[in-house]
N, C-alpha and C positions, 0 to 999 in steps of 0.2 A: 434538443435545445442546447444550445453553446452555455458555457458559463458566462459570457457577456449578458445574457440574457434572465438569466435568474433571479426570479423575486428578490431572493438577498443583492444584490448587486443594485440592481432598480432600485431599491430602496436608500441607495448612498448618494451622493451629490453634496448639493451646498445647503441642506438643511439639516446639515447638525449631525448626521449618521453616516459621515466619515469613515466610523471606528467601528461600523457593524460587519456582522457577518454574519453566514447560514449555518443553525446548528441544527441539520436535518430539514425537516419545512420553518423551520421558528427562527426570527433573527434575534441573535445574542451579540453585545458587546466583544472585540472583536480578543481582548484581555481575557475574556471567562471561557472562548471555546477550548484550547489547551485541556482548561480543568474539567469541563466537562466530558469533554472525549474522554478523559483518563478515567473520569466517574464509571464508563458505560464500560471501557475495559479492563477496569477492575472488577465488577460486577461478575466479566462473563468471561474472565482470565481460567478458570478451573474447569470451564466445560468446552473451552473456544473448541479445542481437536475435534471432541465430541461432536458440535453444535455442526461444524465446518462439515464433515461427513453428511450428516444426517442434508442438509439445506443444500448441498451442491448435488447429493447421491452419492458422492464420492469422487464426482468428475472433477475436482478441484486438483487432486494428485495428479491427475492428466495436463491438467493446465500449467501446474507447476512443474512436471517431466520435463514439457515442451520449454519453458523458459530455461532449461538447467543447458536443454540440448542447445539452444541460439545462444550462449554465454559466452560461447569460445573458451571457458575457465581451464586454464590446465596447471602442470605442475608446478609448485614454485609460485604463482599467483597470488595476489593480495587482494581480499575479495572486502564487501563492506556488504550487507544484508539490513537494512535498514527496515525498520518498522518489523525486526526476523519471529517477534512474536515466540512461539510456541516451537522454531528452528527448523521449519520442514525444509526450509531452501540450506539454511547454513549447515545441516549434516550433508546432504550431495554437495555441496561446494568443499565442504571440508574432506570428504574422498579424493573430487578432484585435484587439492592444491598440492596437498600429502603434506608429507612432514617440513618441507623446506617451503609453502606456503604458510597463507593465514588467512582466517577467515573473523570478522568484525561482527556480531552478532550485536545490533545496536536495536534502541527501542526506547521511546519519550515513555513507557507506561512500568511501571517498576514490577506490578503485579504480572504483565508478563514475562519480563526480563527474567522474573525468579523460575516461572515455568516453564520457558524455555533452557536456563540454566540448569534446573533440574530432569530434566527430561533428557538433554542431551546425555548430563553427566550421567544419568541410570542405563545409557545405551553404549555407554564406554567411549565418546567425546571427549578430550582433555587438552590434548599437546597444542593443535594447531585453533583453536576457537578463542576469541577472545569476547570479554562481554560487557557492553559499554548503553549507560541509558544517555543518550543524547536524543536532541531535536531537530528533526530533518530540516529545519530553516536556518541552524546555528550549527554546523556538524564540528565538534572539535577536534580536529583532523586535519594537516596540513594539506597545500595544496600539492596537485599531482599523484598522490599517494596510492591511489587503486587500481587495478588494472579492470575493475568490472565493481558495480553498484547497483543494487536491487533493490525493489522497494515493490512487494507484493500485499494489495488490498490495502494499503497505508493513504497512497496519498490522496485518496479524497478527503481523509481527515483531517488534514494538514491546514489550519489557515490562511498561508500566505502560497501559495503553490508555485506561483511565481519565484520568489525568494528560494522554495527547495529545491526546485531545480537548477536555481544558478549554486545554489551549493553543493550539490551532487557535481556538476557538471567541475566546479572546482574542485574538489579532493579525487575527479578522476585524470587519471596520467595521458597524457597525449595518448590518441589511439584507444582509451579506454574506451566500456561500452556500457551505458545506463539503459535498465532492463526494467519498464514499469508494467507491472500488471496487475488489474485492475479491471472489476466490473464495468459494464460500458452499455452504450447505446444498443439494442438489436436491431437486425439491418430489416428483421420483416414486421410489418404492421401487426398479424395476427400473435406473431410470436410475443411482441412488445404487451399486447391486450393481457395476454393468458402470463405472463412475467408480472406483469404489474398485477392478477389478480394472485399469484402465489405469494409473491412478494409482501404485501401489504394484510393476505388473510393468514397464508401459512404460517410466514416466520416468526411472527409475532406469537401464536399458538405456539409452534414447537419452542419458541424460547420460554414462554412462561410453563410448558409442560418438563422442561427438564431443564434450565438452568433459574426455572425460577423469577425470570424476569423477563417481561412481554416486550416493557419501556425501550429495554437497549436494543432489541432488535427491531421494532418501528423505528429507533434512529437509524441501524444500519438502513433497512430500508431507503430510507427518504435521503441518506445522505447519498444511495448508491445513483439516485436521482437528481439529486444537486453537482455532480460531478460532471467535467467539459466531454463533451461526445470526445468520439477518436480522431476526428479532423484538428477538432478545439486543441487537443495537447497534443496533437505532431506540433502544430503552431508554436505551442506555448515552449517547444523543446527544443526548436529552432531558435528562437526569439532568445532563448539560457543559452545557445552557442551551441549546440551541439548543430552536426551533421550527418546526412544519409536517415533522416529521422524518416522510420517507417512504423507500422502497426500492421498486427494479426489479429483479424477476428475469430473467437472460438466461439461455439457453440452459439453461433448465428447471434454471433455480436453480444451475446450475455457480458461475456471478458473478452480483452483486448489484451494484447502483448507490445506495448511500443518500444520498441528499440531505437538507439540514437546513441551515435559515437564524438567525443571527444575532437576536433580537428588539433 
Protein backbone atom coordinates (compact mmCIF):
# COMPACT_ATOMS: atom_id res chain seq x y z
CA UNK A 1 0.00 0.00 0.00
CA UNK A 2 1.47 3.41 -1.28
CA UNK A 3 1.00 6.18 1.24
CA UNK A 4 -1.27 7.77 -1.32
CA UNK A 5 -3.49 5.25 -0.32
CA UNK A 6 -3.65 5.14 3.47
CA UNK A 7 -6.67 5.54 5.58
CA UNK A 8 -5.10 8.72 7.08
CA UNK A 9 -4.62 10.24 3.73
CA UNK A 10 -8.42 9.21 2.56
CA UNK A 11 -9.49 10.62 5.26
CA UNK A 12 -8.28 14.56 4.06
CA UNK A 13 -9.99 16.33 1.40
CA UNK A 14 -12.48 19.22 1.43
CA UNK A 15 -14.31 18.17 4.63
CA UNK A 16 -12.67 19.79 7.08
CA UNK A 17 -9.61 17.21 7.74
CA UNK A 18 -6.93 19.14 5.98
CA UNK A 19 -4.84 19.05 9.06
CA UNK A 20 -5.03 15.34 9.76
CA UNK A 21 -2.65 12.75 9.99
CA UNK A 22 -1.74 9.04 10.87
CA UNK A 23 -0.67 8.35 14.33
CA UNK A 24 -0.05 4.69 13.84
CA UNK A 25 -3.84 3.30 12.66
CA UNK A 26 -5.73 6.44 14.54
CA UNK A 27 -5.90 9.85 12.92
CA UNK A 28 -4.68 12.79 15.06
CA UNK A 29 -4.49 16.42 14.21
CA UNK A 30 -1.65 16.99 12.24
CA UNK A 31 -0.20 19.86 15.33
CA UNK A 32 -0.23 16.91 18.03
CA UNK A 33 1.60 14.02 16.04
CA UNK A 34 5.24 15.81 16.91
CA UNK A 35 4.05 15.46 20.66
CA UNK A 36 2.97 12.39 20.50
CA UNK A 37 5.79 10.64 18.75
CA UNK A 38 7.91 12.35 21.46
CA UNK A 39 5.46 10.84 24.11
CA UNK A 40 6.32 7.11 22.78
CA UNK A 41 10.09 8.09 22.70
CA UNK A 42 10.40 9.10 25.74
CA UNK A 43 8.70 6.22 27.24
CA UNK A 44 11.01 3.77 25.56
CA UNK A 45 14.32 6.07 25.40
CA UNK A 46 16.15 4.00 28.37
CA UNK A 47 15.46 0.46 26.93
CA UNK A 48 15.42 1.42 22.91
CA UNK A 49 19.28 -0.43 22.49
CA UNK A 50 17.76 -3.11 24.52
CA UNK A 51 14.43 -3.35 22.96
CA UNK A 52 16.11 -2.98 19.21
CA UNK A 53 18.29 -6.26 19.96
CA UNK A 54 15.72 -8.24 21.39
CA UNK A 55 12.75 -7.41 18.17
CA UNK A 56 15.32 -7.49 15.17
CA UNK A 57 17.47 -10.59 16.78
CA UNK A 58 20.13 -8.47 16.60
CA UNK A 59 20.03 -8.28 12.62
CA UNK A 60 19.51 -4.63 12.90
CA UNK A 61 23.53 -4.11 13.45
CA UNK A 62 23.74 -5.90 10.05
CA UNK A 63 21.37 -3.52 8.55
CA UNK A 64 23.19 -0.61 9.91
CA UNK A 65 26.88 -2.09 8.86
CA UNK A 66 25.43 -2.17 5.41
CA UNK A 67 24.30 1.51 5.32
CA UNK A 68 27.69 2.68 6.98
CA UNK A 69 29.41 0.50 3.91
CA UNK A 70 27.21 2.51 0.74
CA UNK A 71 27.93 6.07 2.54
CA UNK A 72 31.06 6.77 0.81
CA UNK A 73 31.89 8.74 4.31
CA UNK A 74 35.62 9.23 4.61
CA UNK A 75 38.05 11.41 6.12
CA UNK A 76 37.43 15.00 6.69
CA UNK A 77 33.65 14.64 6.01
CA UNK A 78 30.70 16.48 7.38
CA UNK A 79 28.25 13.98 8.28
CA UNK A 80 24.53 14.87 9.78
CA UNK A 81 22.67 11.61 11.51
CA UNK A 82 19.37 12.66 11.90
CA UNK A 83 16.74 10.99 14.13
CA UNK A 84 20.78 9.38 15.59
CA UNK A 85 18.80 8.31 18.61
CA UNK A 86 20.79 6.23 20.88
CA UNK A 87 24.28 6.93 18.21
CA UNK A 88 24.77 3.59 16.60
CA UNK A 89 25.41 5.13 13.10
CA UNK A 90 27.17 8.46 14.40
CA UNK A 91 30.05 6.40 16.38
CA UNK A 92 31.06 4.60 12.73
CA UNK A 93 30.70 7.74 10.98
CA UNK A 94 32.60 9.48 13.58
CA UNK A 95 35.73 6.61 12.99
CA UNK A 96 35.22 7.40 9.64
CA UNK A 97 35.50 11.31 9.30
CA UNK A 98 38.46 11.36 12.21
CA UNK A 99 39.62 14.33 13.74
CA UNK A 100 39.43 16.85 10.70
CA UNK A 101 35.64 15.66 10.14
CA UNK A 102 32.32 15.84 11.96
CA UNK A 103 29.64 14.22 12.63
CA UNK A 104 25.85 15.99 13.69
CA UNK A 105 24.15 13.69 16.05
CA UNK A 106 20.53 15.47 15.68
CA UNK A 107 17.17 14.15 17.08
CA UNK A 108 13.54 16.09 17.52
CA UNK A 109 13.17 13.66 20.93
CA UNK A 110 15.42 15.25 23.86
CA UNK A 111 15.08 12.02 26.04
CA UNK A 112 17.01 10.46 23.35
CA UNK A 113 19.46 12.99 22.54
CA UNK A 114 20.51 12.66 26.37
CA UNK A 115 21.10 8.76 25.69
CA UNK A 116 22.71 8.99 22.96
CA UNK A 117 25.02 11.83 24.30
CA UNK A 118 25.63 9.83 27.07
CA UNK A 119 26.42 6.61 25.71
CA UNK A 120 28.63 7.96 23.31
CA UNK A 121 30.53 10.01 25.80
CA UNK A 122 30.95 6.74 28.27
CA UNK A 123 32.57 5.01 25.08
CA UNK A 124 35.22 7.92 24.84
CA UNK A 125 33.18 10.10 21.70
CA UNK A 126 34.07 13.83 22.19
CA UNK A 127 36.23 15.90 19.65
CA UNK A 128 34.44 15.17 16.36
CA UNK A 129 30.31 14.55 17.39
CA UNK A 130 28.25 17.28 17.78
CA UNK A 131 24.69 17.18 19.30
CA UNK A 132 21.78 19.04 18.05
CA UNK A 133 17.83 18.35 18.87
CA UNK A 134 16.34 19.69 15.58
CA UNK A 135 13.32 18.61 13.36
CA UNK A 136 13.82 16.68 10.34
CA UNK A 137 11.11 19.12 8.37
CA UNK A 138 13.03 22.48 9.78
CA UNK A 139 16.77 21.29 9.95
CA UNK A 140 18.84 24.42 11.26
CA UNK A 141 21.65 23.95 9.12
CA UNK A 142 22.65 25.85 6.26
CA UNK A 143 22.38 24.89 2.79
CA UNK A 144 24.93 22.61 1.02
CA UNK A 145 26.57 21.92 4.30
CA UNK A 146 26.96 17.73 4.40
CA UNK A 147 28.61 15.58 2.37
CA UNK A 148 26.23 12.47 3.65
CA UNK A 149 22.77 12.55 5.77
CA UNK A 150 21.18 9.68 7.38
CA UNK A 151 18.07 9.16 8.76
CA UNK A 152 17.62 5.49 10.32
CA UNK A 153 13.96 4.10 11.55
CA UNK A 154 13.10 8.04 11.85
CA UNK A 155 11.25 8.81 8.99
CA UNK A 156 8.16 7.13 9.09
CA UNK A 157 7.61 9.34 12.11
CA UNK A 158 7.90 12.37 10.63
CA UNK A 159 4.73 14.21 9.60
CA UNK A 160 5.34 15.99 6.70
CA UNK A 161 7.91 13.56 4.78
CA UNK A 162 7.68 15.37 1.93
CA UNK A 163 8.85 18.61 3.61
CA UNK A 164 12.06 16.37 5.08
CA UNK A 165 13.24 15.28 2.50
CA UNK A 166 13.41 18.50 0.62
CA UNK A 167 15.18 19.53 3.67
CA UNK A 168 17.78 16.94 3.74
CA UNK A 169 18.23 17.09 0.27
CA UNK A 170 19.07 21.01 1.15
CA UNK A 171 21.70 21.01 3.81
CA UNK A 172 23.37 18.23 1.52
CA UNK A 173 26.46 19.63 -0.61
CA UNK A 174 26.23 18.81 -4.41
CA UNK A 175 27.17 15.39 -4.89
CA UNK A 176 26.12 14.60 -1.31
CA UNK A 177 24.20 11.34 -0.52
CA UNK A 178 20.93 10.90 1.56
CA UNK A 179 20.94 7.36 3.08
CA UNK A 180 17.27 6.31 4.52
CA UNK A 181 16.68 3.21 6.25
CA UNK A 182 13.79 2.13 7.34
CA UNK A 183 11.39 -0.81 7.93
CA UNK A 184 9.50 -1.40 4.53
CA UNK A 185 7.19 -3.57 2.62
CA UNK A 186 8.25 -7.43 2.31
CA UNK A 187 8.53 -8.60 -1.15
CA UNK A 188 7.00 -12.27 -0.27
CA UNK A 189 3.21 -12.92 0.65
CA UNK A 190 3.99 -15.53 3.41
CA UNK A 191 6.75 -13.49 4.81
CA UNK A 192 4.37 -10.39 5.07
CA UNK A 193 1.58 -13.00 6.86
CA UNK A 194 4.02 -14.36 9.60
CA UNK A 195 5.70 -10.13 9.98
CA UNK A 196 2.45 -9.00 10.56
CA UNK A 197 1.58 -11.80 13.13
CA UNK A 198 5.11 -11.10 15.09
CA UNK A 199 4.60 -7.66 14.75
CA UNK A 200 1.37 -6.91 16.03
CA UNK A 201 1.48 -10.07 18.85
CA UNK A 202 5.28 -10.04 19.82
CA UNK A 203 6.25 -6.54 20.18
CA UNK A 204 3.73 -5.30 21.90
CA UNK A 205 4.42 -8.39 24.55
CA UNK A 206 8.10 -7.82 24.71
CA UNK A 207 7.57 -4.04 25.18
CA UNK A 208 5.33 -4.43 28.02
CA UNK A 209 7.62 -7.47 29.43
CA UNK A 210 10.72 -5.11 29.71
CA UNK A 211 10.17 -1.67 28.92
CA UNK A 212 7.15 -1.58 30.58
CA UNK A 213 5.04 -0.31 27.90
CA UNK A 214 2.95 -2.44 25.38
CA UNK A 215 1.12 1.12 23.89
CA UNK A 216 4.57 2.47 22.24
CA UNK A 217 5.24 -0.53 20.49
CA UNK A 218 1.68 -1.21 19.01
CA UNK A 219 2.47 2.47 17.65
CA UNK A 220 5.79 1.31 16.39
CA UNK A 221 4.06 -1.45 14.84
CA UNK A 222 1.18 0.27 12.99
CA UNK A 223 3.28 3.15 12.20
CA UNK A 224 5.99 0.64 10.44
CA UNK A 225 2.66 -0.08 8.33
CA UNK A 226 1.52 3.34 7.56
CA UNK A 227 4.90 4.03 5.93
CA UNK A 228 5.19 4.40 1.66
CA UNK A 229 6.53 0.92 0.25
CA UNK A 230 9.99 1.20 -1.48
CA UNK A 231 8.70 2.24 -4.92
CA UNK A 232 6.53 5.11 -2.99
CA UNK A 233 9.82 6.87 -1.48
CA UNK A 234 12.19 6.33 -4.50
CA UNK A 235 9.39 8.63 -5.88
CA UNK A 236 9.04 10.73 -3.15
CA UNK A 237 13.13 11.24 -3.22
CA UNK A 238 13.02 12.12 -6.70
CA UNK A 239 10.27 14.40 -6.63
CA UNK A 240 12.82 16.40 -3.20
CA UNK A 241 15.62 16.58 -6.20
CA UNK A 242 17.65 14.18 -5.42
CA UNK A 243 19.15 11.66 -8.29
CA UNK A 244 20.19 8.01 -9.03
CA UNK A 245 17.40 7.35 -6.35
CA UNK A 246 17.75 3.44 -5.71
CA UNK A 247 16.73 1.14 -2.70
CA UNK A 248 18.11 -2.30 -1.09
CA UNK A 249 15.90 -4.63 0.22
CA UNK A 250 17.08 -6.67 3.36
CA UNK A 251 15.74 -9.32 4.93
CA UNK A 252 13.20 -9.85 2.22
CA UNK A 253 11.88 -6.43 2.34
CA UNK A 254 11.49 -6.16 6.35
CA UNK A 255 13.98 -2.91 5.68
CA UNK A 256 15.00 -1.04 2.87
CA UNK A 257 18.03 1.03 2.32
CA UNK A 258 17.24 3.93 -0.11
CA UNK A 259 19.95 5.92 -1.44
CA UNK A 260 19.71 9.19 -3.54
CA UNK A 261 22.27 11.70 -4.40
CA UNK A 262 22.20 15.44 -4.37
CA UNK A 263 22.69 16.63 -8.43
Amino acid sequence: MSEQQTPANQATGNNGQDDVTHFGFRNVPKSQKASQVAEVFHSVAGKYDLMNDLMSMGIHRLWKRFTIELSGVRPGHQVLDIAGGTGDLTMKFSDLVGPSGKVVLADINASMLQVGRSRLTDRGYAGNIEYVQADAEHLPFPDNNFNAVSIAFGLRNVTDKDQALRDMTRVLKPGGKLMILEFSKPTNPLLSKAYDTYSFSALPLMGQLIAGDSESYKYLAESIRMHPDQDTLKGMMENAGLVNCKYYNMTGGIVALHVGIKP
